[in-house]
N, C-alpha and C positions, 0 to 999 in steps of 0.2 A: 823757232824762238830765237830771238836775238841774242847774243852774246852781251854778258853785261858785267862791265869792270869793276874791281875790289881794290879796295885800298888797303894796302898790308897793316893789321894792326897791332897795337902794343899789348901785353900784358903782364900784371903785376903778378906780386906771388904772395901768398897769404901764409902765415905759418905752419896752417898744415900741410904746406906742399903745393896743394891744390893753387890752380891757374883763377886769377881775379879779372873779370871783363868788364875794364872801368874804363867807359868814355865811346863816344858816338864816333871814336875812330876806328872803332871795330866793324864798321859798316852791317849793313841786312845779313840777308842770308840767302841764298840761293835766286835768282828770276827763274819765275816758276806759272806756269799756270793750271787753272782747277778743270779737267776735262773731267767731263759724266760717262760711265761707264756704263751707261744705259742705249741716253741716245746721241753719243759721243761729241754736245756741245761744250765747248772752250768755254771759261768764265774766266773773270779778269779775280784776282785773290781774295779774301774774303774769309767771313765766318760760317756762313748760309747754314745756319743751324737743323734748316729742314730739306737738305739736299739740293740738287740740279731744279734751279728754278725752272727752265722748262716744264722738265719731268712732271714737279708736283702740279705745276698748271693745268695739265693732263690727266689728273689725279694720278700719279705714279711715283715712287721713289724713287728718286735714281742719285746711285753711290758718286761723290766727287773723289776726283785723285789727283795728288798732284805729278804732274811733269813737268819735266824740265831741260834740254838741251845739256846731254853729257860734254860736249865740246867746252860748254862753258865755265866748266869743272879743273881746275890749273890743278897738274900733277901732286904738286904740296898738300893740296887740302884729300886725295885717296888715300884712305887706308892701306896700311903695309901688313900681310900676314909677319906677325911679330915683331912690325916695329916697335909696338911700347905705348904707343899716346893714347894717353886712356884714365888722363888726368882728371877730365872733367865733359861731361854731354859736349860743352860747348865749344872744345878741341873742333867739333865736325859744324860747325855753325853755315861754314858752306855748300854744303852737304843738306841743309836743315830751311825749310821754307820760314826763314825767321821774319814779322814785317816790320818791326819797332828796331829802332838803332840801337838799342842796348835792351836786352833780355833780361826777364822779371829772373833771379836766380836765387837759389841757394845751396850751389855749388854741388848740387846735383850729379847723378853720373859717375863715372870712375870705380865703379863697385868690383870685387874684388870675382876673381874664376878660383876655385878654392876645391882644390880633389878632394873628393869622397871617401875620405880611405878605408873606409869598413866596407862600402858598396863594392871600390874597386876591388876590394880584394875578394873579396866573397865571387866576384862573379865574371873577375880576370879578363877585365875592361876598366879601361879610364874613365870613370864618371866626375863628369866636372860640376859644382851649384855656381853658376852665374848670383851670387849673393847680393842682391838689390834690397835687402835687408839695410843697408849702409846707407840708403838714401837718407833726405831730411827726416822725412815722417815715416819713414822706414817703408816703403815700398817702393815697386819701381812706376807708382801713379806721379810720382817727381816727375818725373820726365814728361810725361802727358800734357802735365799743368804746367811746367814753369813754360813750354812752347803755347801753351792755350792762350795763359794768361797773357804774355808776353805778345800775341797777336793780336790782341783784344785791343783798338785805337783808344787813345788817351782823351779824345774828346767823345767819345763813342758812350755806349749803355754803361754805366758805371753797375747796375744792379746785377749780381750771378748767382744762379741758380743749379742745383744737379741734384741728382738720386744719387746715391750709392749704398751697399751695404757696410761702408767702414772706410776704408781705403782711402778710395778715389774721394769720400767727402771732407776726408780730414787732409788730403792734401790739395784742395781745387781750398778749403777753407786757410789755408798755411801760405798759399803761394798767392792767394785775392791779400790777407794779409800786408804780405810782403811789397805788393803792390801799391797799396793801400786805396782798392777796389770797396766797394762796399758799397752797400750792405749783400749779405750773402745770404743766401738760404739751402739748406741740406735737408733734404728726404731721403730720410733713414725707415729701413722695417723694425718689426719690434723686435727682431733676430738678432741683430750687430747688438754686439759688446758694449756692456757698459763703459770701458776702459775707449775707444772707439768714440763716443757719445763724448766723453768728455775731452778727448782730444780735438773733438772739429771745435765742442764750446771756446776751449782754450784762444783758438786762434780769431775767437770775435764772431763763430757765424750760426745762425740762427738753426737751431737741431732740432727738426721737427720728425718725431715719431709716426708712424701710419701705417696700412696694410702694403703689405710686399706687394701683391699685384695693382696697388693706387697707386704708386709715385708716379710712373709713368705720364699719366693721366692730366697730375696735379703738374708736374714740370709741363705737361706741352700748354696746359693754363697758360701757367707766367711766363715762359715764353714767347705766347700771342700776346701778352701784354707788354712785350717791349725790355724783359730778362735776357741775359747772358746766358746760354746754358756750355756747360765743361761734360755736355754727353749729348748724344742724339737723340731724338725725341719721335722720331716716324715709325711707322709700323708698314711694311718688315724693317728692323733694324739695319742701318746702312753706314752708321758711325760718324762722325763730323771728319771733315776736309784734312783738319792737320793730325787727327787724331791718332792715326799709324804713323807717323813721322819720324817723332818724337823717339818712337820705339824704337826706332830704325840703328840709334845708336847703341844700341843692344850687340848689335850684329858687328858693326861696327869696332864694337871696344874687345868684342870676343876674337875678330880676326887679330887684332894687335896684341891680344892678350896671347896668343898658341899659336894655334893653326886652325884649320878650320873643319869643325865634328862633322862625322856623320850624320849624327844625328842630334836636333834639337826640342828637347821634352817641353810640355808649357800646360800648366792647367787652365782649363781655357773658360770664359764665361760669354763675350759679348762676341769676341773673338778677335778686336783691335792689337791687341800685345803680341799674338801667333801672326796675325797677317802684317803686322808692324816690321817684324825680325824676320822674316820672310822677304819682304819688299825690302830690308836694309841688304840680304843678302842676294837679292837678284840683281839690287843698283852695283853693287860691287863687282857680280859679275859681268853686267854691260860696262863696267869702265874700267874693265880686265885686270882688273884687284886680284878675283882669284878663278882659279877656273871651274870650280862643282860647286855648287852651292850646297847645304844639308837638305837632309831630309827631313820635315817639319812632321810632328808626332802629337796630337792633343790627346788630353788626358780628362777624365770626368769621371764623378760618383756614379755609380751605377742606376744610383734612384732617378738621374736624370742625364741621360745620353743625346740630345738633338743632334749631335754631329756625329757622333758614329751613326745615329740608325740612316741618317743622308748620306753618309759615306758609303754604309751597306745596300743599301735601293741604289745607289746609282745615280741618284738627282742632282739636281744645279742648287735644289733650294732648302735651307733648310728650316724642318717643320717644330712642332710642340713636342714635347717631351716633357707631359707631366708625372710628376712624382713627389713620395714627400721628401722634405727639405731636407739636402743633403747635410754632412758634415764640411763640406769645402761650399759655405756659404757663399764667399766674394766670388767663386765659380760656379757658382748651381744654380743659374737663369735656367727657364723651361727650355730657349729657344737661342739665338744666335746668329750673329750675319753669315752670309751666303760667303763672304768675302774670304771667311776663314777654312772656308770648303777648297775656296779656291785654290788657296797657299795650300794645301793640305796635298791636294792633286798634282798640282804642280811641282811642287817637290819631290814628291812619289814616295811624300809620308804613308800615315794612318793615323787611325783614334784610338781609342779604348775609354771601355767601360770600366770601373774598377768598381772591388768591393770593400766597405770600410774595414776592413780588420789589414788588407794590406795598406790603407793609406795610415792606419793608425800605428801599424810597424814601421811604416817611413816614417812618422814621424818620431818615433823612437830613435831609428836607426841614424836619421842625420845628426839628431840632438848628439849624439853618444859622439859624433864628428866635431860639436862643438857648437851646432847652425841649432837653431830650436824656429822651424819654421812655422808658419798657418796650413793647416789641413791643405788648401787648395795651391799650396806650393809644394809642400811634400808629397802630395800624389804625383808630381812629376817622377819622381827616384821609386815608385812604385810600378810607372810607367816605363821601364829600363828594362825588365826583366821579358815582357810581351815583344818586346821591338827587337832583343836578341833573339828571339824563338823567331823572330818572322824573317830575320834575315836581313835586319835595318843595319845596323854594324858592320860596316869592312871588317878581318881580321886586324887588330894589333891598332883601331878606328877609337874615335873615342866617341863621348854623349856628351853632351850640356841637359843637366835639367836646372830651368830656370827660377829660382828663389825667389818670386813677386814680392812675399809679403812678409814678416816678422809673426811669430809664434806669439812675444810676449802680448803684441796686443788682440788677441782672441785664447783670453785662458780659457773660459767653457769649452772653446770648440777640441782644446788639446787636453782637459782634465779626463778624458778615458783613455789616452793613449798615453798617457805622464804621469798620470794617477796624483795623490795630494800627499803633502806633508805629514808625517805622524808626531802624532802632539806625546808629551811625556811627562813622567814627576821627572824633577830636576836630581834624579839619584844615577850612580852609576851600575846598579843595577837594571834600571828601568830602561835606561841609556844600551845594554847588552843586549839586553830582551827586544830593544826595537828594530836590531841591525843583524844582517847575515854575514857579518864576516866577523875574523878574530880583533877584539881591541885590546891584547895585549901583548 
C-alpha cells in the first residue's frame, strides 16, 4: 500500500477541556484497504453492508478488515504507554479508517479508567472499569456510530436503518441526528427499556417494536431496498467493515491511560467491541507501541453461552446457543461472530459462563464504587474472579473490565439486583422504622 501524506491539523478547545475537530484541515484518516478474510480479495473502501462482494457472489460470507501499511503511520500519531492523550476518539484519527474530511462527532471517547476499589481490594488485584458510561448517549456504541456515520458519503443513501436492543439504536439514532441523516429507523425487541425507546424517539428516529428473532429479517428487507444499515445483516454474522475500528480506541486510550492489563474483561454479544480492542491492541503491537498485548476474556449469562461452548469443542465456528433471555440483554444474542473466537485465541484469553446472582452482586458491588452499570457491563467484574483462578493475571498485573453501557438506562434489568425505593408517611417515626442504621 502506498504511503499517503497528512497535513498536520489544528485544533480548537471547548470548555470542557475536550479537543474540537473543526475544519477539513484535519484531513482523512488513515489509507487503508478492505481485504476479505475468507478469500483474501482487496476492495477499494466502502460500506459493503453485506460483506466481501466476491464471497456473497458465491453464496458465502466473507468478513472485510481493514489494513493498512504501518510505515505509513508518523511516530506522533502511536500511542505512548502513559503518555496521557485520551482526550477525545479522535486524538487517534490516524490510526482510524476515517473517509469524510471532518467526522460526524460528539466529542465522543476519552472516558475515564476508574479503580474498583471494593473489587481491588477484596481480591488484591487492580481492577480497572474502562467507564464508557461518559459517552454522548452513554455507551461506548459512540464510538461505533460517530465512525459509521462519519463514513457514510454525503451524496450517498441518506436513509439508516439497524436493529439493536437499546444502545446501539439510541446512539446510530443521536449521531444520524447529528448529521442530519435521515430518516432513521430502529428495530427494537419488546425487551429494551422503555427509558431506551424513548431515548432513540428523542433524537427523531422511527422506534419500531417487534419479535427479538424478526429484526434481523426485517433490516436485511430495507437494506435490499437501498437503507443504510449501522450493523450487519448476513448469516453467519461477520460485522461491517469499520465496525471494530472504532473500538480500537479503547485499546488505545487504555494504553495512555496506565500501562497495559493483563487482562481485558468485555461482555460480549455480536462480538465487534472484544475483537475491536483486540485488534487496537495487536496494531499497537505491530508498530512496537508496546510489547505483550492482554489477554482478551468474554463474559456471558449463563442461559446463553455461544462462545464458551466454541471455545470448549475447539471450533473455528461459532454455533447457537439457545436459552431463555438472559438478564445482560444488550449481550445475550443466541449466537456471535467467529471473529470474536478469534481475538479470544489469539490472545490466549477465555469465556465464561456466569450465573445471575454473581452478575447481580457486580452490580451492586460497582454501584457501591460509585459506577451503577447495565447487567451486561457488570458481568464483566464478575468475570475477574474465574480468570484469577485460571491463571489470567501476572502477579502484582492488573484487569480492565470494560463498562459498555450505563445502569440508569435499563432500570428493570438492575430492579433485582438494587432493589426499589421505600415509600413512607412523612413521620419521623416511620422514617426510623424504614432504615437500618442509627438517626440520632
Amino acid at each position: 500500500m502506498n504511503p499517503v501524506g497528512r497535513r498536520p491539523g489544528r485544533t480548537g478547545r471547548l470548555s470542557s477541556g475536550k479537543k474540537r475537530y473543526d475544519g477539513p484541515c484535519r484531513g482523512r484518516g488513515t489509507e487503508h484497504e478492505l481485504v476479505c478474510q475468507s478469500c483474501g480479495t482487496a476492495h477499494e473502501p466502502g460500506g459493503y453492508p453485506t460483506g466481501c462482494p466476491d464471497c456473497r457472489a458465491d453464496g458465502r460470507a466473507g468478513r472485510l478488515e481493514v489494513e493498512y501499511d504501518p510505515a505509513t503511520i508518523p511516530a506522533s500519531a502511536i500511542p505512548e504507554v502513559g503518555g496521557g492523550r485520551t482526550e477525545a476518539m479522535w486524538d487517534y484519527r490516524e490510526l482510524l479508517p476515517l473517509l469524510a474530511d471532518t467526522p460526524v462527532t460528539l466529542e465522543e471517547g476519552g472516558t475515564p479508567a476508574v479503580r474498583a476499589t471494593r473489587q481491588s481490594d477484596r481480591l488484591g488485584v487492580d481492577v480497572i472499569v474502562k467507564n464508557e458510561t461518559t459517552n454522548p448517549t452513554w455507551s461506548y456504541k459512540d464510538r461505533l456510530n460517530a465512525l459509521l456515520v462519519s463514513n457514510r458519503p454525503a451524496d450517498g443513501e441518506r436513509r439508516i436503518a439497524t436493529s439493536s436492543t437499546g444502545n446501539h439504536g439510541a446512539s446510530t439514532a443521536a449521531y444520524a441526528a447529528r448529521a442530519d441523516r435521515g430518516p432513521v429507523i430502529v428495530l427494537v425487541p419488546h425487551e429494551t427499556e422503555a427509558a431506551l425507546r424513548r431515548q432513540i424517539r428523542a433524537h427523531g428516529a422511527g422506534t419500531l417494536v417487534t419479535e427479538y428473532d424478526a429484526r434481523g429479517a426485517l433490516l436485511a428487507e430495507l437494506v435490499d431496498r437501498g437503507w443504510y444499515p449501522t450493523v450487519n445483516v448476513t448469516e453467519p454474522y461477520i460485522g461491517l467493515p469499520y465496525s471494530y475500528e472504532a473500538y480500537k480506541t479503547i485499546a488505545f486510550e487504555l494504553v495512555e491511560q496506565a500501562e497495559v492489563p493483563n487482562v481485558v474483561l468485555m461482555g460480549i454479544g455480536a462480538g465487534d467491541g472484544l475483537y475491536g480492542v483486540w485488534k487496537g491492541f495487536r496494531e499497537l503491537a505491530a508498530l512496537d507501541a508496546i510489547d505483550d498485548p492482554p489477554k482478551m476474556v468474554a463474559v456471558q449469562s449463563e442461559e446463553r453461552t455461544p462462545v464458551v461452548e466454541a471455545l470448549e469443542s475447539g471450533t473455528d465456528r461459532v454455533g447457537e446457543s439457545e436459552g431463555p433471555q438472559p438478564i445482560t440483554l444488550s449481550a445475550g444474542g443466541t449466537t456471535a461472530g467467529d471473529h470474536a473466537l478469534r481475538a479470544i485465541r489469539e490472545s490466549g484469553g477465555s469465556a465464561y459462563g456466569l450465573e445471575r446472582a454473581a452478575i447481580e452482586a457486580s452490580i451492586r458491588e460497582t454501584a457501591r464504587d460509585g459506577l451503577l452499570l447495565e447487567p451486561s457491563s457488570a458481568i464483566t467484574a464478575a468475570g475477574v474472579e474465574p480468570a484469577l483462578e485460571d491463571g489470567l493475571v501476572d502477579e502484582g498485573g492488573s484487569v480492565v473490565c470494560v463498562g459498555t453501557g450505563a445502569g440508569v438506562k435499563w432500570p428493570d434489568h438492575t430492579e433485582s439486583a438494587v432493589g426499589t425505593a421505600v415509600e413512607i408517611e412523612p413521620t419521623m417515626d416511620a422514617l426510623r422504622a424504614a432504615v437500618d442504621v442509627s438517626i440520632d
